[in-house]
N, CA and C atoms as an extended XYZ file, in Angstrom:
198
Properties=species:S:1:pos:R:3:atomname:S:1:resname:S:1:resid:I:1 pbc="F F F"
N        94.432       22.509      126.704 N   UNK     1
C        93.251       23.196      126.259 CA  UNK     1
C        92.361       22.277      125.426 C   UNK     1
N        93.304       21.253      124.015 N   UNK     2
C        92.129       20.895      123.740 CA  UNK     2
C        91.499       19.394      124.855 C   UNK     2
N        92.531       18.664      125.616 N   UNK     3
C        92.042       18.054      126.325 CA  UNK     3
C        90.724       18.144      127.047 C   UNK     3
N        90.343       19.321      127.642 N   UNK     4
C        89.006       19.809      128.751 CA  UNK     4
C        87.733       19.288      127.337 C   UNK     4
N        88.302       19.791      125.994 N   UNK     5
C        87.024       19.540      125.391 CA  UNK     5
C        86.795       18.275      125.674 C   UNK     5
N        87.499       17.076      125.017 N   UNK     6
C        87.466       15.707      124.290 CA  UNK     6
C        87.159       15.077      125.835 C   UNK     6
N        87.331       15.472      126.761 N   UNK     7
C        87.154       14.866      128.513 CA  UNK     7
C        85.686       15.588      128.654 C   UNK     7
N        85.425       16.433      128.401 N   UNK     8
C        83.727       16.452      128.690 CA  UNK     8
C        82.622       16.308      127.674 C   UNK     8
N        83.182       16.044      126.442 N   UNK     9
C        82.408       15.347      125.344 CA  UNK     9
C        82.550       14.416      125.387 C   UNK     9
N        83.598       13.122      125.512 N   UNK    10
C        83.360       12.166      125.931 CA  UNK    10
C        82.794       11.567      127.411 C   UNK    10
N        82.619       12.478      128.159 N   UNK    11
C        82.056       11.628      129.460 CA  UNK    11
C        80.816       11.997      129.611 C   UNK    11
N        80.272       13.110      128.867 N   UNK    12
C        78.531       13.490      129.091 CA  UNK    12
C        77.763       13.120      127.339 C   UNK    12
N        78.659       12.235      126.435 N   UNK    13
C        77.996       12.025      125.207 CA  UNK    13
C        76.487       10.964      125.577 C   UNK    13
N        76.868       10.098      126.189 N   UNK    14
C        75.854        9.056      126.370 CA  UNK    14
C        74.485       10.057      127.404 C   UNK    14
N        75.042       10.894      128.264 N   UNK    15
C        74.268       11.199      129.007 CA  UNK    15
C        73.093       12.051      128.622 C   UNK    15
N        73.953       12.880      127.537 N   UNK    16
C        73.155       13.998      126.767 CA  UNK    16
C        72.114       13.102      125.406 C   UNK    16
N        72.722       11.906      124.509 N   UNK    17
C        72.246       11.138      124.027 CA  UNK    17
C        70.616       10.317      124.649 C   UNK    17
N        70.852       10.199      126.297 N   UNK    18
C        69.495        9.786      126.848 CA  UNK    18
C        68.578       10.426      127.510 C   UNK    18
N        69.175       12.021      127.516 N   UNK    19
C        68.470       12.984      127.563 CA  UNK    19
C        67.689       13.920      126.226 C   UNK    19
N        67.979       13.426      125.249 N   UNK    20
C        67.852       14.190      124.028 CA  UNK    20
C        66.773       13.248      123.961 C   UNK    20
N        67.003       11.610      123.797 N   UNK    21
C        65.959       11.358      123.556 CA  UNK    21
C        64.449       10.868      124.347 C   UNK    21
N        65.232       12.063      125.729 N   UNK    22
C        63.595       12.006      126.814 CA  UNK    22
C        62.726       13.205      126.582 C   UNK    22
N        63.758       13.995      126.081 N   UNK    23
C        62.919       15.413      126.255 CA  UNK    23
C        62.871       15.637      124.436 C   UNK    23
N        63.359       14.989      123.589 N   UNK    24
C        63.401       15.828      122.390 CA  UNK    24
C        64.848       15.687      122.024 C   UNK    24
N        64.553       15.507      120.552 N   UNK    25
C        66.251       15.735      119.580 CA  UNK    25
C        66.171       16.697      119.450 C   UNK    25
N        65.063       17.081      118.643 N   UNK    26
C        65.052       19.106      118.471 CA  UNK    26
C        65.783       19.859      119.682 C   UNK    26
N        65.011       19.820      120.269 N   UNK    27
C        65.244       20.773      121.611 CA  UNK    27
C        66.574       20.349      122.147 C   UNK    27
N        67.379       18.931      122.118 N   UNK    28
C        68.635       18.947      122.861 CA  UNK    28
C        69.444       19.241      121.624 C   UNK    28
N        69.085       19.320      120.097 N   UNK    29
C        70.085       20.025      118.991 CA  UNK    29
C        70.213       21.285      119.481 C   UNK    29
N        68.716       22.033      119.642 N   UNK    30
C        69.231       23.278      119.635 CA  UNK    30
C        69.500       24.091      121.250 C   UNK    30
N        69.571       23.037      121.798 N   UNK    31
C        70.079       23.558      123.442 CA  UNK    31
C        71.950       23.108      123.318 C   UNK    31
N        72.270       22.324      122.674 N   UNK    32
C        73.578       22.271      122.158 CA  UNK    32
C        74.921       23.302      121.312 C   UNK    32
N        73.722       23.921      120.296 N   UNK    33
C        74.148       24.705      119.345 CA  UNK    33
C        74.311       25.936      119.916 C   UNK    33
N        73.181       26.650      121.142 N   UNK    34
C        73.221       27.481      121.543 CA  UNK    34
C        74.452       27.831      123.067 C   UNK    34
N        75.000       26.435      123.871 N   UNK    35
C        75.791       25.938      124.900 CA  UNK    35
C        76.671       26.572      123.773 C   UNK    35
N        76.966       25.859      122.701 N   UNK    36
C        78.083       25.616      121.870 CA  UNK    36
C        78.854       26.977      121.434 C   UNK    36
N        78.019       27.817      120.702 N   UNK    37
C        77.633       28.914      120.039 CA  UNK    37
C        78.444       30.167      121.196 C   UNK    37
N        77.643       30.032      122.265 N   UNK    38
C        77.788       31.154      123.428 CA  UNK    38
C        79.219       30.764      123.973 C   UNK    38
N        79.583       29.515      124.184 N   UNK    39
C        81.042       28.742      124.745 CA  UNK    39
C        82.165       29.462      124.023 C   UNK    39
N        82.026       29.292      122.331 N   UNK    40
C        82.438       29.881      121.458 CA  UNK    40
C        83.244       31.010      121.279 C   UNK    40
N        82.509       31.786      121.870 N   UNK    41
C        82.395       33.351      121.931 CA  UNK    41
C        83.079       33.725      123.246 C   UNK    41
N        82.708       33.076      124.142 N   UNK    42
C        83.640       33.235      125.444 CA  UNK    42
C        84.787       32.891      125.418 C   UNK    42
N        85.334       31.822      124.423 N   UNK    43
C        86.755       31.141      124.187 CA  UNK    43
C        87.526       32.397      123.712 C   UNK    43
N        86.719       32.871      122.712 N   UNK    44
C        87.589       34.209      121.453 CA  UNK    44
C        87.573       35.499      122.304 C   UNK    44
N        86.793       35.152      122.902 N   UNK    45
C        87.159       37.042      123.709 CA  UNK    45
C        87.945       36.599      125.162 C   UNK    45
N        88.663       35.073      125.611 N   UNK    46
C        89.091       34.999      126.652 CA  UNK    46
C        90.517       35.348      126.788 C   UNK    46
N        91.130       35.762      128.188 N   UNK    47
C        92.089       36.666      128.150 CA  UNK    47
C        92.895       35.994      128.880 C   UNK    47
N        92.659       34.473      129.877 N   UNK    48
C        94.127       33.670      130.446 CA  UNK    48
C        93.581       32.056      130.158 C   UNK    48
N        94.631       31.434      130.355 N   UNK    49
C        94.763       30.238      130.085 CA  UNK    49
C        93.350       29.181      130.478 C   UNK    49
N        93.248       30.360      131.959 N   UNK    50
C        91.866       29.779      132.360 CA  UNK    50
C        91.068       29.762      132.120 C   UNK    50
N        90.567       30.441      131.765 N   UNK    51
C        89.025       30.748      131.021 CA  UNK    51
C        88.623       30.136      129.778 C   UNK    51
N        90.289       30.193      129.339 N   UNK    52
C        90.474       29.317      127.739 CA  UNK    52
C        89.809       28.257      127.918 C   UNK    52
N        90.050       27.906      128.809 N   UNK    53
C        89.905       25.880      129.057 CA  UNK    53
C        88.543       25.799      129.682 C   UNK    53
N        87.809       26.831      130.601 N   UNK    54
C        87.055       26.419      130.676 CA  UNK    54
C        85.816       26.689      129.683 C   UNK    54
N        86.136       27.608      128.822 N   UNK    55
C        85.174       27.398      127.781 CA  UNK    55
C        85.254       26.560      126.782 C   UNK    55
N        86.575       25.859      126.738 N   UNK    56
C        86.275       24.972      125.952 CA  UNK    56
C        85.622       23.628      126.543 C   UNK    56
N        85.445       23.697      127.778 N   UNK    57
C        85.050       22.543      128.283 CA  UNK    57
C        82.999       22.629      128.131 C   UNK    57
N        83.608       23.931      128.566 N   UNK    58
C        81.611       24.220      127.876 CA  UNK    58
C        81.037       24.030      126.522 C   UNK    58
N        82.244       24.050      125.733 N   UNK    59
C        81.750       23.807      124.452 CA  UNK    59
C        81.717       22.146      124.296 C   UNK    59
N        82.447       21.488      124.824 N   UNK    60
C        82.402       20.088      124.820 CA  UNK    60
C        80.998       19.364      125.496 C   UNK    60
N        80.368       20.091      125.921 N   UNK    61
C        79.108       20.101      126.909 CA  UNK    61
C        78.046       20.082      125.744 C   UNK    61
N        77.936       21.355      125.150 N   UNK    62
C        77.519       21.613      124.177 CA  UNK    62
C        77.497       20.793      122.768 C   UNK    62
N        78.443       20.110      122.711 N   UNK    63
C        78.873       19.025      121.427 CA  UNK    63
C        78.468       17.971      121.685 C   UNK    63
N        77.937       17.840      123.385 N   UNK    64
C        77.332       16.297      123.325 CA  UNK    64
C        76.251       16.330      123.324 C   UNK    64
N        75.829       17.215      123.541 N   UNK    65
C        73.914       17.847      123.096 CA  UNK    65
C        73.652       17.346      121.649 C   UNK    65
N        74.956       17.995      121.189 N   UNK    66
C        74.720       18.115      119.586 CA  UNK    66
C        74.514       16.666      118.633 C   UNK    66
C-alpha cells in the first residue's frame, strides 16, 4: 500500500515539476491539494485492499503537483 504512493510520486515528480512551471505554480499547488485532498477521502472510506492502493496511488499523483 504504501509502495503505489512513493512509485507514482517518484516517477511523475519531475513531470508535474515541468508542468507546474508551464502552466503555473499556483494552479499546479492547488490542482495537487485538491487530487490530494479528494484521493484522501477515497482512501478512508475504502472497503478492499484495492481501492486502498489505488487511492493511494492517486494521492501520490497529487503530491507531485504539490
Amino acid at each position: 500500500m504504501v509502495d503505489a504512493y512513493v512509485i507514482i510520486f517518484a516517477g511523475l515528480l519531475l513531470t508535474a515539476g515541468a508542468l507546474g512551471d508551464r502552466f503555473g505554480r499556483r494552479r499546479a499547488l492547488q490542482l495537487g491539494l485538491v487530487i490530494f485532498a479528494v484521493a484522501s477521502g477515497l482512501a478512508a472510506l475504502s472497503s478492499s485492499t484495492a481501492q486502498l492502493i489505488g487511492a493511494r496511488a492517486v494521492m501520490g499523483l497529487g503530491a507531485a503537483f504539490v
